[in-house]
N, CA, C and O atoms as CSV, one atom per row, in Angstrom:
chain,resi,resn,atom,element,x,y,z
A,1,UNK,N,N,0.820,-1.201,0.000
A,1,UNK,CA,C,0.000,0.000,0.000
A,1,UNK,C,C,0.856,1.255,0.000
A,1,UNK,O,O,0.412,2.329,-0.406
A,2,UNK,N,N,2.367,1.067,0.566
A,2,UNK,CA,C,2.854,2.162,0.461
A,2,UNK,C,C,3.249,3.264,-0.631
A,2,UNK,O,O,3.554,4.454,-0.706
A,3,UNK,N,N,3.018,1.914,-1.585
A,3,UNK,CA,C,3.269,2.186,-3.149
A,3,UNK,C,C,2.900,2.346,-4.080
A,3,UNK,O,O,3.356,2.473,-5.217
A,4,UNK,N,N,1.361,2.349,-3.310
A,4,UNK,CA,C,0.129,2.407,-4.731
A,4,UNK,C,C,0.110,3.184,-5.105
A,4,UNK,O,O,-0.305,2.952,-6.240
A,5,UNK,N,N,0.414,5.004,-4.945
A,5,UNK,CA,C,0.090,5.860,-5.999
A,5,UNK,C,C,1.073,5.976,-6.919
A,5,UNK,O,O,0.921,6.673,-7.922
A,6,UNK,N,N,2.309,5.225,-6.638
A,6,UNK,CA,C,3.185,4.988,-8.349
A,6,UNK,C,C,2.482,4.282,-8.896
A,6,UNK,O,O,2.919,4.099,-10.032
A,7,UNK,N,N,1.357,3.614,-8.672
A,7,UNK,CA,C,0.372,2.593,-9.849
A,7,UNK,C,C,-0.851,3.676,-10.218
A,7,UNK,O,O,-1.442,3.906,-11.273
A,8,UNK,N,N,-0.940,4.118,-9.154
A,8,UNK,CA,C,-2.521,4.665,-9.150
A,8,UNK,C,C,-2.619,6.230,-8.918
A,8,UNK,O,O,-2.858,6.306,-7.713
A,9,UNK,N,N,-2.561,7.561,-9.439
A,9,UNK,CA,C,-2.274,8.269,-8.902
A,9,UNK,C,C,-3.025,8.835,-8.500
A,9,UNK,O,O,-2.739,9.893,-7.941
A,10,UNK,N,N,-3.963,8.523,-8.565
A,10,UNK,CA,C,-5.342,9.197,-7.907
A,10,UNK,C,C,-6.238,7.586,-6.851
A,10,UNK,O,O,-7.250,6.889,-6.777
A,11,UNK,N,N,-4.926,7.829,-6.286
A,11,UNK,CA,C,-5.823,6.365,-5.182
A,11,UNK,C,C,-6.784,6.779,-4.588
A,11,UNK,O,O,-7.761,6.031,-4.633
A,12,UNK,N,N,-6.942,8.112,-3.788
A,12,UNK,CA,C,-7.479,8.388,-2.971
A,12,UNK,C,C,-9.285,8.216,-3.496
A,12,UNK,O,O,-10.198,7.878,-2.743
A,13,UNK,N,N,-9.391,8.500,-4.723
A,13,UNK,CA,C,-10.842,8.400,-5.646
A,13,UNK,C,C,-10.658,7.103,-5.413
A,13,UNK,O,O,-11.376,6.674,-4.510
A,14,UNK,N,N,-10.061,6.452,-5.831
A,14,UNK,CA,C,-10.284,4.681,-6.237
A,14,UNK,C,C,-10.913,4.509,-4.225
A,14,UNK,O,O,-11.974,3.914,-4.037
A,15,UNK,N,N,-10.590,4.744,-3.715
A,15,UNK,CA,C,-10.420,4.238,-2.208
A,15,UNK,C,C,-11.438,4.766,-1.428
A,15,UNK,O,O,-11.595,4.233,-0.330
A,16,UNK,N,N,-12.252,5.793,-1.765
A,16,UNK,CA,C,-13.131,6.576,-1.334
A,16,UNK,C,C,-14.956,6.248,-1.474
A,16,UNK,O,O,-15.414,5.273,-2.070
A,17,UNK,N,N,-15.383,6.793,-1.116
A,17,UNK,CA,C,-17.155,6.494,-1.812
A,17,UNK,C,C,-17.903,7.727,-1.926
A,17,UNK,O,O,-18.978,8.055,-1.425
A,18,UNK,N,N,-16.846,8.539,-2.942
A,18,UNK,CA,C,-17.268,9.733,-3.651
A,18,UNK,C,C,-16.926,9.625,-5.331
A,18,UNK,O,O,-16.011,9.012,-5.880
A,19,UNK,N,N,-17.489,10.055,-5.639
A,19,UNK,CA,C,-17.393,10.149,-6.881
A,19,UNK,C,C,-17.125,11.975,-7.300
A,19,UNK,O,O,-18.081,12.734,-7.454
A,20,UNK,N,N,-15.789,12.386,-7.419
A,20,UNK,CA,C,-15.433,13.859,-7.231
A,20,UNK,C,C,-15.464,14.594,-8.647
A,20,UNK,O,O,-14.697,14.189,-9.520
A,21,UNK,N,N,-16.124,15.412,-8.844
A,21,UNK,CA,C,-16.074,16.556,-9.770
A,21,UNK,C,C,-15.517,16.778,-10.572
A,21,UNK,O,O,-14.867,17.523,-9.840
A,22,UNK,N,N,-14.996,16.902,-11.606
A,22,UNK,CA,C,-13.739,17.414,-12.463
A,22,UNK,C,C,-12.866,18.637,-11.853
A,22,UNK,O,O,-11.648,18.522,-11.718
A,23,UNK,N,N,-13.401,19.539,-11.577
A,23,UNK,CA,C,-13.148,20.687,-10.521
A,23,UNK,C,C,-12.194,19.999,-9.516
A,23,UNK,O,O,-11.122,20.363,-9.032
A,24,UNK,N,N,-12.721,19.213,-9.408
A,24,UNK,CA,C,-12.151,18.597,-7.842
A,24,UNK,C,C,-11.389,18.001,-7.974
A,24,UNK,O,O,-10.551,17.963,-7.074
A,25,UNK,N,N,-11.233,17.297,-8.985
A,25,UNK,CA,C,-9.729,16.420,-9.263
A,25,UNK,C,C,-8.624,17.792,-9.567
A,25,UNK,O,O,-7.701,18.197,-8.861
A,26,UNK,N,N,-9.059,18.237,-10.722
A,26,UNK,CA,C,-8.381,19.644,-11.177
A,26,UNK,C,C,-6.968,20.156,-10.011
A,26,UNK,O,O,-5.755,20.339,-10.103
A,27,UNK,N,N,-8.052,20.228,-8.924
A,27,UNK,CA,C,-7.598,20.902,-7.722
A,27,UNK,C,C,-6.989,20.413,-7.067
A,27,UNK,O,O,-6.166,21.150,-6.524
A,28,UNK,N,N,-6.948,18.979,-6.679
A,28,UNK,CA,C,-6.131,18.531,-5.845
A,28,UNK,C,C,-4.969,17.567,-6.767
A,28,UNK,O,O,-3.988,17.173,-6.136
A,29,UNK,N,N,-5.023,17.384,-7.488
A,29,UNK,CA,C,-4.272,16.228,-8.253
A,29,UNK,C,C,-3.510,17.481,-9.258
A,29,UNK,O,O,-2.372,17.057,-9.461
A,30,UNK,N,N,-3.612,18.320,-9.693
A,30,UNK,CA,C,-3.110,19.458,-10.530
A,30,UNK,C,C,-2.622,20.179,-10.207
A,30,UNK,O,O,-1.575,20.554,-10.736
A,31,UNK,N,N,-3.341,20.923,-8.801
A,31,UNK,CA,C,-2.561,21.490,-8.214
A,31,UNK,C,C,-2.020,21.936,-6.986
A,31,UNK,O,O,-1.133,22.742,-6.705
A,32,UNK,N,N,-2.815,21.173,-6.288
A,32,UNK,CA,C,-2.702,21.370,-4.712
A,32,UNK,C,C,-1.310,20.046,-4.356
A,32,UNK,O,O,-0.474,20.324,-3.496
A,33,UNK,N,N,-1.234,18.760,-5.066
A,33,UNK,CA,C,-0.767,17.720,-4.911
A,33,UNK,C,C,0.542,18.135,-5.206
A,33,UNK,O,O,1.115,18.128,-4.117
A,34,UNK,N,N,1.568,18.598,-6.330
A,34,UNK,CA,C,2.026,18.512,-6.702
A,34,UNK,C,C,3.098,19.793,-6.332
A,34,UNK,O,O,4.276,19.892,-6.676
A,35,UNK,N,N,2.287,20.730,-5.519
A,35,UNK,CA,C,3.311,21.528,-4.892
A,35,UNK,C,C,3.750,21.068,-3.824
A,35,UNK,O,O,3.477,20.033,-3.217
A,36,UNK,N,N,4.964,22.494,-3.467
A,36,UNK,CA,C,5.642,22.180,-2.355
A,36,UNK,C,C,5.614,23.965,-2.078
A,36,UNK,O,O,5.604,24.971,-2.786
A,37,UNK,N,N,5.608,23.618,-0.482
A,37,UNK,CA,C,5.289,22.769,1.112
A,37,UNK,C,C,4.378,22.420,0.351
A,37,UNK,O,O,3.927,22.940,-0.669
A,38,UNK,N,N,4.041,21.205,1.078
A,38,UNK,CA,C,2.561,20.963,1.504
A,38,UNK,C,C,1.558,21.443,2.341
A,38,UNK,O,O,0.924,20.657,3.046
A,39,UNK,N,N,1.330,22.675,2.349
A,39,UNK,CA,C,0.605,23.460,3.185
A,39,UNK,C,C,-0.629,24.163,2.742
A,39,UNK,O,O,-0.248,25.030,1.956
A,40,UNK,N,N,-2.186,24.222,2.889
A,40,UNK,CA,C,-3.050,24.878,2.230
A,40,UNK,C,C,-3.814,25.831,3.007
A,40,UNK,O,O,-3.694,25.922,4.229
A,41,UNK,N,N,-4.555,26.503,2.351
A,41,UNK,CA,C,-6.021,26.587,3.044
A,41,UNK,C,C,-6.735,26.678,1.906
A,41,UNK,O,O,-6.600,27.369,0.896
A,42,UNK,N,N,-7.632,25.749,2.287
A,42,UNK,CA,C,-8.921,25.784,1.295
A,42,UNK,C,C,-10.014,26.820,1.715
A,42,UNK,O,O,-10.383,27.020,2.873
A,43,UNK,N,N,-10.476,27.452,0.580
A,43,UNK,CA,C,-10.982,28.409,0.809
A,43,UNK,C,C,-11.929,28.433,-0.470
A,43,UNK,O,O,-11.356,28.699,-1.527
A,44,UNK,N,N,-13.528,28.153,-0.533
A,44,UNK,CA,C,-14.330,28.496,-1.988
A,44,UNK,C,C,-15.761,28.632,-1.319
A,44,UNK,O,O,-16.201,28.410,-0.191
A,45,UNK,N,N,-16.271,29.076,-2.467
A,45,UNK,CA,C,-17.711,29.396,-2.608
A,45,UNK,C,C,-18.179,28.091,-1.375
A,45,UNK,O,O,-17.442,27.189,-0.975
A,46,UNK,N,N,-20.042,28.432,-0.851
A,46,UNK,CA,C,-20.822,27.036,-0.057
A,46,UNK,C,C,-20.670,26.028,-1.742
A,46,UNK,O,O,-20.526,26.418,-2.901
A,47,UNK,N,N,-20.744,25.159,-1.363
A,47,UNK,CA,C,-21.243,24.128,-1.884
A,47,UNK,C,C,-20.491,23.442,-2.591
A,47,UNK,O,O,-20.839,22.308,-2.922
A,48,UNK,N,N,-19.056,24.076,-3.060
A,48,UNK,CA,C,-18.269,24.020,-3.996
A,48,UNK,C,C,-17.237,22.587,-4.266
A,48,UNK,O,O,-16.498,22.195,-5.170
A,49,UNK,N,N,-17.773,21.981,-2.608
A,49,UNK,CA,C,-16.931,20.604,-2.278
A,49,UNK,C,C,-15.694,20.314,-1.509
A,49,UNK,O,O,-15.043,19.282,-1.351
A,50,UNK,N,N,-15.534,21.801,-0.983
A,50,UNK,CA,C,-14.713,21.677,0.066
A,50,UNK,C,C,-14.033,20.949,0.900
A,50,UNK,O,O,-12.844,21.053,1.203
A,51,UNK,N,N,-15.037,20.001,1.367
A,51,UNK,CA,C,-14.826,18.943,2.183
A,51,UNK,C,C,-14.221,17.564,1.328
A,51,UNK,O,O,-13.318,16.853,1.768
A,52,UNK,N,N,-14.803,17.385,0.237
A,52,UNK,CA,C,-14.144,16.218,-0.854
A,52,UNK,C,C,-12.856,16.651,-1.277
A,52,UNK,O,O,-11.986,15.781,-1.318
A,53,UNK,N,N,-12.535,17.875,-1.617
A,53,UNK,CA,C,-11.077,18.126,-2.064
A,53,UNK,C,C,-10.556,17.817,-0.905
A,53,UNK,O,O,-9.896,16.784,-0.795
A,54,UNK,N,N,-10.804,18.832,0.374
A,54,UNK,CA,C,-9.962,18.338,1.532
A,54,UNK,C,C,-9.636,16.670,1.723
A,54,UNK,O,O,-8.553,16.119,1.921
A,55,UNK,N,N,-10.772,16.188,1.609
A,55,UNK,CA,C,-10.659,14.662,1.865
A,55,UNK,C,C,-9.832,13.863,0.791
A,55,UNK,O,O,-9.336,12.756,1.003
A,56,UNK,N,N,-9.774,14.339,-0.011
A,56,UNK,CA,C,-9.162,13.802,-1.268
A,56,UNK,C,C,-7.452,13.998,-1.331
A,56,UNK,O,O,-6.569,13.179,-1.583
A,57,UNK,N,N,-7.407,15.153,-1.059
A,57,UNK,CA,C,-5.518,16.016,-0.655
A,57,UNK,C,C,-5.332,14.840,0.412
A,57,UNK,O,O,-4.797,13.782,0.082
A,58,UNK,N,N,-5.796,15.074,1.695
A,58,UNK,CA,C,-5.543,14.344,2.821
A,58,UNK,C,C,-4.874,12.517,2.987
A,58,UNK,O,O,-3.901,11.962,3.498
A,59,UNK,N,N,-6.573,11.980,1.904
A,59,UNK,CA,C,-6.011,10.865,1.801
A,59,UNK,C,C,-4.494,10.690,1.170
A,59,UNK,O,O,-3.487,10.313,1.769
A,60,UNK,N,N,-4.627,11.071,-0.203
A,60,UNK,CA,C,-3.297,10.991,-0.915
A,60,UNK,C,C,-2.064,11.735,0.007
A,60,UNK,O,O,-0.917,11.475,-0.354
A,61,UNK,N,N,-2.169,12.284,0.710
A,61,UNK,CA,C,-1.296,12.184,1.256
A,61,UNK,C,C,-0.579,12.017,2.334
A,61,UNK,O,O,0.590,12.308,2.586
A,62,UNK,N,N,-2.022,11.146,3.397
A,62,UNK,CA,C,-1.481,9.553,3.940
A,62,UNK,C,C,-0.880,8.898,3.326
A,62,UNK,O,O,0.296,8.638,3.578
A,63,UNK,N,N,-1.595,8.400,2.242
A,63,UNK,CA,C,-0.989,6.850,1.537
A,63,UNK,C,C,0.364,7.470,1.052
A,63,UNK,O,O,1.254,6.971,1.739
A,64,UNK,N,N,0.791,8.207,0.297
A,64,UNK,CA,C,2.063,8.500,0.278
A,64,UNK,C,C,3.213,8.982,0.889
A,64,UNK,O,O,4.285,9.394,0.445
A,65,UNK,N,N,2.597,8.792,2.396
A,65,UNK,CA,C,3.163,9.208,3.770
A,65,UNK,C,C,3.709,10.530,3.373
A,65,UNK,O,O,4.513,10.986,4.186
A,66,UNK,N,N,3.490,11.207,2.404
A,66,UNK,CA,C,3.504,12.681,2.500
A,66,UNK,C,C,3.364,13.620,3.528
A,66,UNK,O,O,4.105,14.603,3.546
A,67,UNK,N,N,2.253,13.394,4.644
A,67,UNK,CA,C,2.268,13.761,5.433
A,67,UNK,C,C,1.670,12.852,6.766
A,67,UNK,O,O,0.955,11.884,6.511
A,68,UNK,N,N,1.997,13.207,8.247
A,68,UNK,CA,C,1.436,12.187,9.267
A,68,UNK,C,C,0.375,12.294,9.867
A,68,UNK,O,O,-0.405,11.398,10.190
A,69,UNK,N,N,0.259,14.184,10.159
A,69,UNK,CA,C,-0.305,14.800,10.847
A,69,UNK,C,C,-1.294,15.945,9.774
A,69,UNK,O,O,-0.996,16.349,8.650
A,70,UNK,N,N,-2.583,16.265,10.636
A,70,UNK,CA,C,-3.671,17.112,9.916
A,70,UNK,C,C,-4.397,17.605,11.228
A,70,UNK,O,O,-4.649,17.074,12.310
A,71,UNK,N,N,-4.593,18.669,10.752
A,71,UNK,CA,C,-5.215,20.025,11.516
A,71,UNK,C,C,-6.278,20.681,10.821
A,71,UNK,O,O,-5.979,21.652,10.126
A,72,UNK,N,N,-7.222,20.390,10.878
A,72,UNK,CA,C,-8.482,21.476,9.836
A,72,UNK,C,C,-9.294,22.263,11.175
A,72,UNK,O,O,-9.991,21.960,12.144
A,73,UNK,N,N,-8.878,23.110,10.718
A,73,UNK,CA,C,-9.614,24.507,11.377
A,73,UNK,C,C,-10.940,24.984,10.754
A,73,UNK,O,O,-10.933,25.478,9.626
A,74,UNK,N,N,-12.263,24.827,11.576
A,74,UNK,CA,C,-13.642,25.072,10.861
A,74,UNK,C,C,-14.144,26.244,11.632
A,74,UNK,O,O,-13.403,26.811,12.435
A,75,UNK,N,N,-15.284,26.605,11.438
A,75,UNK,CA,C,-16.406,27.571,12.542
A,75,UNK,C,C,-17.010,26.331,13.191
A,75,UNK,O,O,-17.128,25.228,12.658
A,76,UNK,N,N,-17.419,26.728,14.585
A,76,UNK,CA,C,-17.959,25.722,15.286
A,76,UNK,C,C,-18.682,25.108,14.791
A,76,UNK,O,O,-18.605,23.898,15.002
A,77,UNK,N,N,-19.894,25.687,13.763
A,77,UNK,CA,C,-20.920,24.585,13.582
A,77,UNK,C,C,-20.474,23.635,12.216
A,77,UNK,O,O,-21.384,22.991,11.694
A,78,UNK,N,N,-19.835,23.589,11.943
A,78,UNK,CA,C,-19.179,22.578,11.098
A,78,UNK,C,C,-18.172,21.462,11.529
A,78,UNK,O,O,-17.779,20.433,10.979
A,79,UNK,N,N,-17.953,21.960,12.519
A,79,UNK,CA,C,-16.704,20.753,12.653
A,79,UNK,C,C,-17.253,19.352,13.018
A,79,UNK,O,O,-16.589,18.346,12.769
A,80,UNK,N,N,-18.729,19.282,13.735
A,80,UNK,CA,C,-19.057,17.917,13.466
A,80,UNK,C,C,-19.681,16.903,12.159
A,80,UNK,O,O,-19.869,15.688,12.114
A,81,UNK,N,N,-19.962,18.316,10.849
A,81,UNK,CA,C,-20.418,17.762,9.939
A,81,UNK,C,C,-18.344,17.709,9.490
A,81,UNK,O,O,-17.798,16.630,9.719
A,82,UNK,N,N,-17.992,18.167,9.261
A,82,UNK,CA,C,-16.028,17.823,8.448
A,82,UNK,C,C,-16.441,16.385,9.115
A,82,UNK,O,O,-17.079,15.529,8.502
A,83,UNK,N,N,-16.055,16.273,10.246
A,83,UNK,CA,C,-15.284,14.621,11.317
A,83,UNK,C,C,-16.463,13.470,10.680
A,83,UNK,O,O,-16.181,12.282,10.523
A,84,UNK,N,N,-18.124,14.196,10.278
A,84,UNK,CA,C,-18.891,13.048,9.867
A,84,UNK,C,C,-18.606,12.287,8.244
A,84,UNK,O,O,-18.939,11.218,7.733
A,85,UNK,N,N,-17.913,13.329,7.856
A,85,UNK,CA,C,-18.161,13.625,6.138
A,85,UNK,C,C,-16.375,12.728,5.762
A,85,UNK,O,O,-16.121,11.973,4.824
A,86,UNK,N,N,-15.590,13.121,6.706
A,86,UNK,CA,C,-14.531,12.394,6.425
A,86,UNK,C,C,-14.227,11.270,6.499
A,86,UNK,O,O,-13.464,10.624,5.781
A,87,UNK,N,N,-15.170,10.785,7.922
A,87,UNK,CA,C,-15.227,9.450,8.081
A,87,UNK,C,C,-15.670,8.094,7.391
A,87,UNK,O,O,-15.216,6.950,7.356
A,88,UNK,N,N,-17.375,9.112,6.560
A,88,UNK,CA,C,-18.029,8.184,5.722
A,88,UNK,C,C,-17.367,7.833,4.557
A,88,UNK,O,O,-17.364,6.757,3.959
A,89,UNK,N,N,-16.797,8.896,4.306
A,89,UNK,CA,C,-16.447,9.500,2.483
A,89,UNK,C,C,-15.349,8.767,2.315
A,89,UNK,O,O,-15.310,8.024,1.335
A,90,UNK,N,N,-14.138,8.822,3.302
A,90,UNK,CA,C,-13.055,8.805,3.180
A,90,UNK,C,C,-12.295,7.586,4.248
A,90,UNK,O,O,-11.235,6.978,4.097
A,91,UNK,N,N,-13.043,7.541,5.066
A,91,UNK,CA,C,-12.376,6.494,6.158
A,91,UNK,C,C,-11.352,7.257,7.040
A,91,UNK,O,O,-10.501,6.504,7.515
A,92,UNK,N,N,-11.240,8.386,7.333
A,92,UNK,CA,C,-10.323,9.310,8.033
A,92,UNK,C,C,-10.846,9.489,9.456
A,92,UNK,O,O,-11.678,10.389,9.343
A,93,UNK,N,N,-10.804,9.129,10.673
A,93,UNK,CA,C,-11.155,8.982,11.679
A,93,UNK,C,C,-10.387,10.395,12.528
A,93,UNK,O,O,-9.306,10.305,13.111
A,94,UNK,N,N,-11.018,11.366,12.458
A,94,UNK,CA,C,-10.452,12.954,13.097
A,94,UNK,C,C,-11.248,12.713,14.293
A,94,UNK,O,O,-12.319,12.163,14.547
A,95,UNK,N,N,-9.973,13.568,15.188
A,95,UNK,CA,C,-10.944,13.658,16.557
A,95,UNK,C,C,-10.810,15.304,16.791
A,95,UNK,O,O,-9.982,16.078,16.310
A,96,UNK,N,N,-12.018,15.585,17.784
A,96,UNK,CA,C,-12.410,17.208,17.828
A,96,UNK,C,C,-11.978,17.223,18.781
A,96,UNK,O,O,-12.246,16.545,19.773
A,97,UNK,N,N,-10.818,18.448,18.540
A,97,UNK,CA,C,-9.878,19.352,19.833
A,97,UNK,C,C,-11.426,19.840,20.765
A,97,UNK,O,O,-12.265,20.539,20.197
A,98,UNK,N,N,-11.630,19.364,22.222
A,98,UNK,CA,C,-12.732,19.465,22.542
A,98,UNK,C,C,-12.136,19.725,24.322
A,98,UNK,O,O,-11.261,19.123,24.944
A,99,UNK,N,N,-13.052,20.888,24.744
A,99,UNK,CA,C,-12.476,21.627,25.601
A,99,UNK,C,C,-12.108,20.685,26.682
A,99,UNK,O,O,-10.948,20.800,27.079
A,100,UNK,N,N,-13.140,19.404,27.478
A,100,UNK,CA,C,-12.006,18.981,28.195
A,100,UNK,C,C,-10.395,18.251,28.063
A,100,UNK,O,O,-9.590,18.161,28.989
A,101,UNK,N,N,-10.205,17.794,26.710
A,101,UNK,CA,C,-8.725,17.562,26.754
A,101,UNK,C,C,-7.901,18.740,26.520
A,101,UNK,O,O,-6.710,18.572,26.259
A,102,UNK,N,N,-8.430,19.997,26.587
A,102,UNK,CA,C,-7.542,21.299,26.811
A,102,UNK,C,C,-7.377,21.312,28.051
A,102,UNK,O,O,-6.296,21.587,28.573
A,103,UNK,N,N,-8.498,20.997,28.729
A,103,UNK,CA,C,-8.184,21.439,30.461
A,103,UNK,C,C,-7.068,20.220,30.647
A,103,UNK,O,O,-5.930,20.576,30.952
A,104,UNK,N,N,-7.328,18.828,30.482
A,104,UNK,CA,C,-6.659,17.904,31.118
A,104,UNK,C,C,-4.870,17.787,30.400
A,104,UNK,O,O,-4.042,17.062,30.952
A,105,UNK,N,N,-4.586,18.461,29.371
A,105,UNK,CA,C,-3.397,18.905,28.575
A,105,UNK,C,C,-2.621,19.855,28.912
A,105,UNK,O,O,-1.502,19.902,28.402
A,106,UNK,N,N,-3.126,21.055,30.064
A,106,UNK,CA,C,-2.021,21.779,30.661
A,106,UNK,C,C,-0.683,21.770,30.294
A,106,UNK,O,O,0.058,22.554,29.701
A,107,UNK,N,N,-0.571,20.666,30.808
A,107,UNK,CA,C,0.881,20.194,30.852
A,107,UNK,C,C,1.683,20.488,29.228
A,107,UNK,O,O,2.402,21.393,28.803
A,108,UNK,N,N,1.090,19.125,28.590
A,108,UNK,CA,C,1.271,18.983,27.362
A,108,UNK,C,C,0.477,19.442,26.173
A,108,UNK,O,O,-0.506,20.183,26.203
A,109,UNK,N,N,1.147,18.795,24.930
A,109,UNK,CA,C,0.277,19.940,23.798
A,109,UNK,C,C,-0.807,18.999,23.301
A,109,UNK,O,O,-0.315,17.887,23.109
A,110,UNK,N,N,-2.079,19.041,23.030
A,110,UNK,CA,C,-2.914,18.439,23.245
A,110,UNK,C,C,-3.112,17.917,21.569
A,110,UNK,O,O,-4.047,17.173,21.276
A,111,UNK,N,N,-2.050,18.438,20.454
A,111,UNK,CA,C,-1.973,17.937,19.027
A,111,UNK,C,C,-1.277,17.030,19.652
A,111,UNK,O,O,-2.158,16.171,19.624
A,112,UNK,N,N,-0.259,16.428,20.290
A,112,UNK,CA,C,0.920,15.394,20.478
A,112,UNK,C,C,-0.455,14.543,20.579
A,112,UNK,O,O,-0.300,13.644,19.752
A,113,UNK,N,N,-1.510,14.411,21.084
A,113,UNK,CA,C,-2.631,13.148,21.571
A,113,UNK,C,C,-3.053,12.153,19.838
A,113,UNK,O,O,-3.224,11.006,19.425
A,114,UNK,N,N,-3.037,13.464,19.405
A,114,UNK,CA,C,-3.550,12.443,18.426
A,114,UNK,C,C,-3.218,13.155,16.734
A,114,UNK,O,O,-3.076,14.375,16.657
A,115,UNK,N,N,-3.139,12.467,15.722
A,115,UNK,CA,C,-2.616,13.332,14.458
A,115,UNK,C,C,-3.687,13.624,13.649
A,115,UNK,O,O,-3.375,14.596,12.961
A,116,UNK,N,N,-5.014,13.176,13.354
A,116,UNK,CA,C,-5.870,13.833,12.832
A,116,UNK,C,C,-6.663,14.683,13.915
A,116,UNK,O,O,-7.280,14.239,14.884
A,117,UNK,N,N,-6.555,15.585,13.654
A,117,UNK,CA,C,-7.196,16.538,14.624
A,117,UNK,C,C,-8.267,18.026,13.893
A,117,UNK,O,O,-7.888,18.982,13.215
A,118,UNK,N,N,-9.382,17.737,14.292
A,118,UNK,CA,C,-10.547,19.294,13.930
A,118,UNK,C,C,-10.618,20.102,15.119
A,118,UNK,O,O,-10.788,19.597,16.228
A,119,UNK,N,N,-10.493,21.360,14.925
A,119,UNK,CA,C,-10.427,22.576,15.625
A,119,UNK,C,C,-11.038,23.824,15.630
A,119,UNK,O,O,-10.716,24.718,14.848
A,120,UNK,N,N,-12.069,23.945,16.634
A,120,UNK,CA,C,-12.840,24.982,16.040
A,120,UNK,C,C,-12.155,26.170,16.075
A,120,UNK,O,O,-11.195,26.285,16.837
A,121,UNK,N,N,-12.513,27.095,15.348
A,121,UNK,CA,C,-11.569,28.608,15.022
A,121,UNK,C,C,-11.832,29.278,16.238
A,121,UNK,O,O,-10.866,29.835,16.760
A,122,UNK,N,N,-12.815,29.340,16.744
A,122,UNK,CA,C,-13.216,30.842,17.691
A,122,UNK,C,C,-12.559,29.769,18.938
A,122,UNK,O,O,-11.995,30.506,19.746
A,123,UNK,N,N,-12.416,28.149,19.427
A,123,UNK,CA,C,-11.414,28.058,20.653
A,123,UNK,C,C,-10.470,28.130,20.617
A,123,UNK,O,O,-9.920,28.540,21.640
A,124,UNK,N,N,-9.391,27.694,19.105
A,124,UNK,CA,C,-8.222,28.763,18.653
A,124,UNK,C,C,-7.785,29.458,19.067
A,124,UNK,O,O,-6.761,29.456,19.750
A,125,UNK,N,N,-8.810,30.693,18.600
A,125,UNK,CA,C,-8.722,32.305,18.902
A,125,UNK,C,C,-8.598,32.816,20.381
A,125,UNK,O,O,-8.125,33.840,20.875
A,126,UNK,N,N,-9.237,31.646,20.916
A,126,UNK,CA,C,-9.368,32.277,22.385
A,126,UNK,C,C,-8.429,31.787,23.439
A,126,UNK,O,O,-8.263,32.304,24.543
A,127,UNK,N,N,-7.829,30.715,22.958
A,127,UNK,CA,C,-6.646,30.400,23.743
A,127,UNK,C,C,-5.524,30.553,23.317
A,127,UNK,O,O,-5.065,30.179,22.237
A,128,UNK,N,N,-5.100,31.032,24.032
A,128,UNK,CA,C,-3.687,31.761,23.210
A,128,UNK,C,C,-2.193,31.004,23.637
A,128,UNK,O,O,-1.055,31.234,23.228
A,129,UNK,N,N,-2.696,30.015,24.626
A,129,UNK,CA,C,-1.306,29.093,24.848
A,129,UNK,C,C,-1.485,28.159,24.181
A,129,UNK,O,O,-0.915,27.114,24.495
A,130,UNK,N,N,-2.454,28.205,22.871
A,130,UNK,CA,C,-2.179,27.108,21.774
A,130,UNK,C,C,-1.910,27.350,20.860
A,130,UNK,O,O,-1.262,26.514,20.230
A,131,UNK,N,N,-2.294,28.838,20.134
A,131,UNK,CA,C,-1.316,29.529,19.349
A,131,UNK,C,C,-0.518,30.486,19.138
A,131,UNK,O,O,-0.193,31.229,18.212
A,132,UNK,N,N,-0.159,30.222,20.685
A,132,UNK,CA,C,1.161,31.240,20.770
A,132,UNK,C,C,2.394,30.884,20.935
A,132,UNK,O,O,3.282,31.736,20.981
């Protein structure tokens, strides 16, 4: 598996239970994939598929151990539809930065817990010994 996208370069479609857009391949396989850093923010119109490109970048770049770790930053009322939509779509099991493992993390940094991680923006914003 480590090697499937030298066979397949769009595994993440083959592996998924979406069927993605032309747009959407466009975007992540054209041009989001193929740069460097690997660093984004997705940013488009409602409806535009947001969540499938994200899911689509992401996978591919698990399987190509491209990357280990993921951080998606939403508005509160989304972050339980992202964690539902990734899971079904994609098989990506994110857990929500959720205020009691901030309290019980003091100590430590509460991304070290786990590598897929959703984060709402406004608890972000408001704690500042997590992005400061």
């Amino acid at each position: 598996m480590q090697h499937a996208h030298l066979f397949d370069p769009m595994m993440a479609v083959q592996t998924s239970s979406v069927e993605p857009l032309p747009h959407q391949i466009s975007a992540v396989y054209e041009s989001m994939l193929p740069r460097q850093p690997l660093r984004y923010v997705l940013a488009d119109d409602p409806g535009s598929g947001k969540t499938i490109m994200a899911g689509l970048l992401i996978s591919e770049l698990l399987m190509r151990a491209d990357s280990e770790r993921v951080l998606i930053v939403a508005s509160g009322s989304l972050v339980e539809q992202w964690r539902e939509e990734l899971s079904t779509k994609f098989g990506l099991d994110f857990v929500l930065l959720r205020r009691d493992p901030l309290d019980a993390s003091r100590q430590a940094n509460p991304f070290d817990e786990a590598d897929l991680v959703i984060a709402r923006i406004d608890q972000l914003a408001r704690n500042h010994d997590l992005i400061g």
